[in-house]
Backbone as a ProteinNet text record, in pm:
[ID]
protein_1_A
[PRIMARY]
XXXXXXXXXXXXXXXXXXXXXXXXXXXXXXXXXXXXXXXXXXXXXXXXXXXXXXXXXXXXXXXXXXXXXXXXXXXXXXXXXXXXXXXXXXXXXXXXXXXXXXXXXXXXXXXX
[TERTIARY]
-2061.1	-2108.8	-1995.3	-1886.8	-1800.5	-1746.4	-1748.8	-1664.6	-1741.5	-1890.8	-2017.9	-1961.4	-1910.4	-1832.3	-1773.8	-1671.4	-1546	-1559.6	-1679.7	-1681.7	-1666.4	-1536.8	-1531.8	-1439.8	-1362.4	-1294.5	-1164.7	-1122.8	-917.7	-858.3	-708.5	-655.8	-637.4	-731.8	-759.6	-879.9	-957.1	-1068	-949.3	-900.7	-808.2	-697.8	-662.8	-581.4	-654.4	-764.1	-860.7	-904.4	-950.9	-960.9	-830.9	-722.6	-632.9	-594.8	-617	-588.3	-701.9	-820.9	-919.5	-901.9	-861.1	-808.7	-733.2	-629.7	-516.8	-506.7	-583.3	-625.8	-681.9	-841.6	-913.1	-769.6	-672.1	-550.3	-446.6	-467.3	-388.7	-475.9	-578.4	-669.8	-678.8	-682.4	-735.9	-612.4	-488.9	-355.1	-324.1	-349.9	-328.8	-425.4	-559.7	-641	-611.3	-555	-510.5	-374.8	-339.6	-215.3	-190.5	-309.2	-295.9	-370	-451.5	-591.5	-650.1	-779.6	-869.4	-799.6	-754.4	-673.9	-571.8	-487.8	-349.2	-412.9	-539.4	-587.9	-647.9	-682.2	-720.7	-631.9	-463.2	-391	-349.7	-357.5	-242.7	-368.2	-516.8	-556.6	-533.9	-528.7	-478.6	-339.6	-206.5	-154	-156	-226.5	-226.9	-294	-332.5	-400.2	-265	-181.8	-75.7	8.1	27.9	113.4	3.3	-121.2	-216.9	-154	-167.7	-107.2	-4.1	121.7	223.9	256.7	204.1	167.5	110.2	-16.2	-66.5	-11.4	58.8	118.3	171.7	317.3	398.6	380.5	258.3	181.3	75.8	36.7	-107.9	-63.5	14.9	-5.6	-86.7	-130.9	-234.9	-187.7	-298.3	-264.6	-367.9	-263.5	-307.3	-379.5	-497.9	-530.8	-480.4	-508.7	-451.8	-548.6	-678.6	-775.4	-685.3	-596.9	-569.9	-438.8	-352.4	-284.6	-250.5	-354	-407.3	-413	-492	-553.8	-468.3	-320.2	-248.6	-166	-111.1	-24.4	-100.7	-262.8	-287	-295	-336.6	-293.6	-115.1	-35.2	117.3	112.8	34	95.2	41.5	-88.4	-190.5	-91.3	-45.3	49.3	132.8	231.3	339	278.7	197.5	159	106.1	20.4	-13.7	132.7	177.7	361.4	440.5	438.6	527.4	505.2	656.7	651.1	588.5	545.6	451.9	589.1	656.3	744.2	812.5	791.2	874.5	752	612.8	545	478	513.7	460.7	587.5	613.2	703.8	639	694.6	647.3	728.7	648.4	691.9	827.6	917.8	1016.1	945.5	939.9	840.4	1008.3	949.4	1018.6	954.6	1018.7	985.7	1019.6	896.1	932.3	948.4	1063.9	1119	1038.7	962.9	868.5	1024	947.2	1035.5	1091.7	992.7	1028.5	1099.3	1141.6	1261.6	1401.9	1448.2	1581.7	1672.9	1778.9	1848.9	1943.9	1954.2	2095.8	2178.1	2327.5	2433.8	2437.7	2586	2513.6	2605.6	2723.8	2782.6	2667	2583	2468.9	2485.2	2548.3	2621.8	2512.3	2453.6	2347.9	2382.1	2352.5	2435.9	2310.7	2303.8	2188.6	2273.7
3861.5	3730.3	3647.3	3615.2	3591.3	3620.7	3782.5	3813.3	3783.6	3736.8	3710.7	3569.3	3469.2	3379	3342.8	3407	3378	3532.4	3559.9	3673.9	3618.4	3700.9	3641.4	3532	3448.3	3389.4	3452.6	3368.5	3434	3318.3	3329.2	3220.7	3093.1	3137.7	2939.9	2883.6	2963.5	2881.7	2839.6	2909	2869.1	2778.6	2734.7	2628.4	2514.2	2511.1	2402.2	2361.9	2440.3	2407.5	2365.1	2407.8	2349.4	2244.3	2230.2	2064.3	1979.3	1977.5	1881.8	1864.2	1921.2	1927.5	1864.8	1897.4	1794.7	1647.9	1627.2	1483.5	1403.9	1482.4	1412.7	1369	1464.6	1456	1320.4	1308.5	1187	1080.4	1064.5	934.1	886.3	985.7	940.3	843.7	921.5	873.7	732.5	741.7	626.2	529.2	513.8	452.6	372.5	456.9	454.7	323.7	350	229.8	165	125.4	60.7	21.3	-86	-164.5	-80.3	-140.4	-59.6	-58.7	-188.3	-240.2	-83.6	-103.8	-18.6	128.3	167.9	317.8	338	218.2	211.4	213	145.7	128.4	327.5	335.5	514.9	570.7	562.2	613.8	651.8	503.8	455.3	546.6	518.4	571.6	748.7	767.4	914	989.9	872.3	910.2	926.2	828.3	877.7	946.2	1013.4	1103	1277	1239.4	1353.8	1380.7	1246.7	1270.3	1282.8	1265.4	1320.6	1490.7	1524.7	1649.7	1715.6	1636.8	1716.8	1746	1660.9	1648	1720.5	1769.5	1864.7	2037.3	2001.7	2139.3	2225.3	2125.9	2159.5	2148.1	2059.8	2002.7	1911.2	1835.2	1707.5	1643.7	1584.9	1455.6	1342.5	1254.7	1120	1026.2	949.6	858.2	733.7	656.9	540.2	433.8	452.6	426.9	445.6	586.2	582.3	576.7	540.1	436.4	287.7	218.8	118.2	88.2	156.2	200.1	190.6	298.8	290.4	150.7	120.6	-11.6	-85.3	-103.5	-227.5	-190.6	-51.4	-16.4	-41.3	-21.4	-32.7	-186.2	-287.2	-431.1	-486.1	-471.5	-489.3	-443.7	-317.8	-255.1	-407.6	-379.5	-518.5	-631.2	-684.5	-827.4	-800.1	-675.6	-722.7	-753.4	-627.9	-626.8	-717.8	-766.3	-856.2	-988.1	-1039.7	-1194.3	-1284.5	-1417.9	-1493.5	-1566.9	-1606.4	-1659.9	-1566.5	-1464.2	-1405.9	-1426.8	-1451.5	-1433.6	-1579.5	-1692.7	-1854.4	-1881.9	-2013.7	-2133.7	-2204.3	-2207.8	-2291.6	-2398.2	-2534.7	-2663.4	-2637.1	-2732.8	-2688.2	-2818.7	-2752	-2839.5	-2955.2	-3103	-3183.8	-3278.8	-3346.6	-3374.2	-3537.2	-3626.4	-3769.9	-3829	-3916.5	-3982.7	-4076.8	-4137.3	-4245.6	-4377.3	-4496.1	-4611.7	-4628.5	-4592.8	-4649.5	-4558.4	-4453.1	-4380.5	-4431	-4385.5	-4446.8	-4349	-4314.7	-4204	-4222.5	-4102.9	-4180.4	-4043.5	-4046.5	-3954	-3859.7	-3759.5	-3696.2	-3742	-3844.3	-3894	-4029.6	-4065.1	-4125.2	-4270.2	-4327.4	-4444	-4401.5	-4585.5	-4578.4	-4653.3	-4671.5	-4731.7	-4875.2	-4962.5	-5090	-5186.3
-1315	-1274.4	-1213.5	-1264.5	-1230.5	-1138.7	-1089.9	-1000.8	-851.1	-871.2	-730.7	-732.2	-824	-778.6	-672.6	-683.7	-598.4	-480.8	-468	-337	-250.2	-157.7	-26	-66.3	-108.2	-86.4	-61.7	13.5	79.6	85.9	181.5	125.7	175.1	282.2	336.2	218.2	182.4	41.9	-65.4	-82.2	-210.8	-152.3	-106.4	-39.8	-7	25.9	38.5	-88.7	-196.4	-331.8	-395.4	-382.6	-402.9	-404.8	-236.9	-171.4	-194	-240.9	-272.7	-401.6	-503.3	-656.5	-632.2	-606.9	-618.1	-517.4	-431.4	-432.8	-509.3	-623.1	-696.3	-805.2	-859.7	-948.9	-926.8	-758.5	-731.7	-736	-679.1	-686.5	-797.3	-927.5	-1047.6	-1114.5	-1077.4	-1115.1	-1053	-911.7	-832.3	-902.1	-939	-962.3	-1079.8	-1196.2	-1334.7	-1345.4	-1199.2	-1247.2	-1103.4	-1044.5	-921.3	-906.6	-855.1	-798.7	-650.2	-662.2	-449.5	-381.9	-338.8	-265.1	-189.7	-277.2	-249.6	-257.4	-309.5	-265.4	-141.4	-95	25.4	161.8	140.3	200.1	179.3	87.6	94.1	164.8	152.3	249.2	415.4	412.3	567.4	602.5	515.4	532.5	483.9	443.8	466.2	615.7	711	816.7	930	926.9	943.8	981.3	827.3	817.8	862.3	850.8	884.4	1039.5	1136.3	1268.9	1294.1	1210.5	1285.1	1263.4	1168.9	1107.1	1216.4	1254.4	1351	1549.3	1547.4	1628.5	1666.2	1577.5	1516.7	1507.1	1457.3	1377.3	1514.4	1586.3	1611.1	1751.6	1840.8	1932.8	1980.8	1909.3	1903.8	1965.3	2070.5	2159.7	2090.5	2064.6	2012.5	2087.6	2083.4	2178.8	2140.3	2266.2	2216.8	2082.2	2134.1	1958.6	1845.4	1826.4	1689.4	1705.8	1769	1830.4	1727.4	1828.1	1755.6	1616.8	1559	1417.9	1340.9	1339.1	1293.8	1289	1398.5	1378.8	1304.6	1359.9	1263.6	1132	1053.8	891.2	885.1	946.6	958.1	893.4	972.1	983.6	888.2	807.7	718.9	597.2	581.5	450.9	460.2	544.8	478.3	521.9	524.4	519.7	362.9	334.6	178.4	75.6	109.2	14.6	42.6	117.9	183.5	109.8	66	-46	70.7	-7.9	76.9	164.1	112.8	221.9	349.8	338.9	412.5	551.5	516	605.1	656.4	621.1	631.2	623.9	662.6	651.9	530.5	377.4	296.5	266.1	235	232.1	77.5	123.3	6.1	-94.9	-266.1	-345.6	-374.2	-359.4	-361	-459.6	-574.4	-674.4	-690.7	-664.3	-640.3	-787.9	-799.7	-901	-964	-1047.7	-1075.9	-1118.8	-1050.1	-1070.7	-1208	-1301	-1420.4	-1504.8	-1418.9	-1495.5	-1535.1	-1659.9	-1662.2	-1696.5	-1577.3	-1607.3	-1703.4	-1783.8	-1891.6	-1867.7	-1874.9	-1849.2	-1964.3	-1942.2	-2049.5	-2180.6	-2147.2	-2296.2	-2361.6	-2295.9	-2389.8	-2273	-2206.7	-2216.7	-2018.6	-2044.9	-1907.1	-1845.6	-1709.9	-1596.1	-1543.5	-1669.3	-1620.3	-1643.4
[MASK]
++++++++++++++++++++++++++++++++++++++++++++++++++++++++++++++++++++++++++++++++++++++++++++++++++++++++++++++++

């Protein structure tokens, strides 16, 4: 019974089972200590790295669509990571004095 299983498989099936196993292994991990958000971004960036791979590998000609695609997942990644100031001009917080304060030094002795 077992062996009508796996009939016919070679070693592109087992490399594909491989590689779909061990994605569900990472998602679950990624999921476990990361929010949507950022599984969604390694998606993106795993599209990526799929094209330069393929590029490389395959001779793939890239269009400019995924082109595009990419920079804007590129620019989307660090605008999320990216501290808020690095990406706004924020007002510097300035802290108004009320009149009826009375400053005293620090040997005790006040200047009225």
């Amino acid at each position: 019974m077992v062996a009508m299983l796996f009939d016919g498989y070679n070693i592109v099936t087992w490399m594909v089972v491989l590689k779909l196993g061990s994605t569900g292994l990472l998602v679950s991990w990624l999921m476990n200590y990361a929010d949507n958000i950022v599984k969604v971004y390694s998606t993106s960036m795993a599209m990526l790295l799929t094209m330069i791979l393929s590029i490389v590998l395959f001779n793939f000609k890239p269009t400019l669509q995924l082109f595009l695609g990419i920079i804007v997942c590129i620019m989307s990644v660090h605008m999320y990571f990216a501290p808020p100031n690095m990406l706004v001009d924020l007002p510097v917080p300035v802290m108004a004095v009320p009149n009826d304060v009375v400053e005293v030094s620090i040997d005790g002795k006040t200047d009225i």
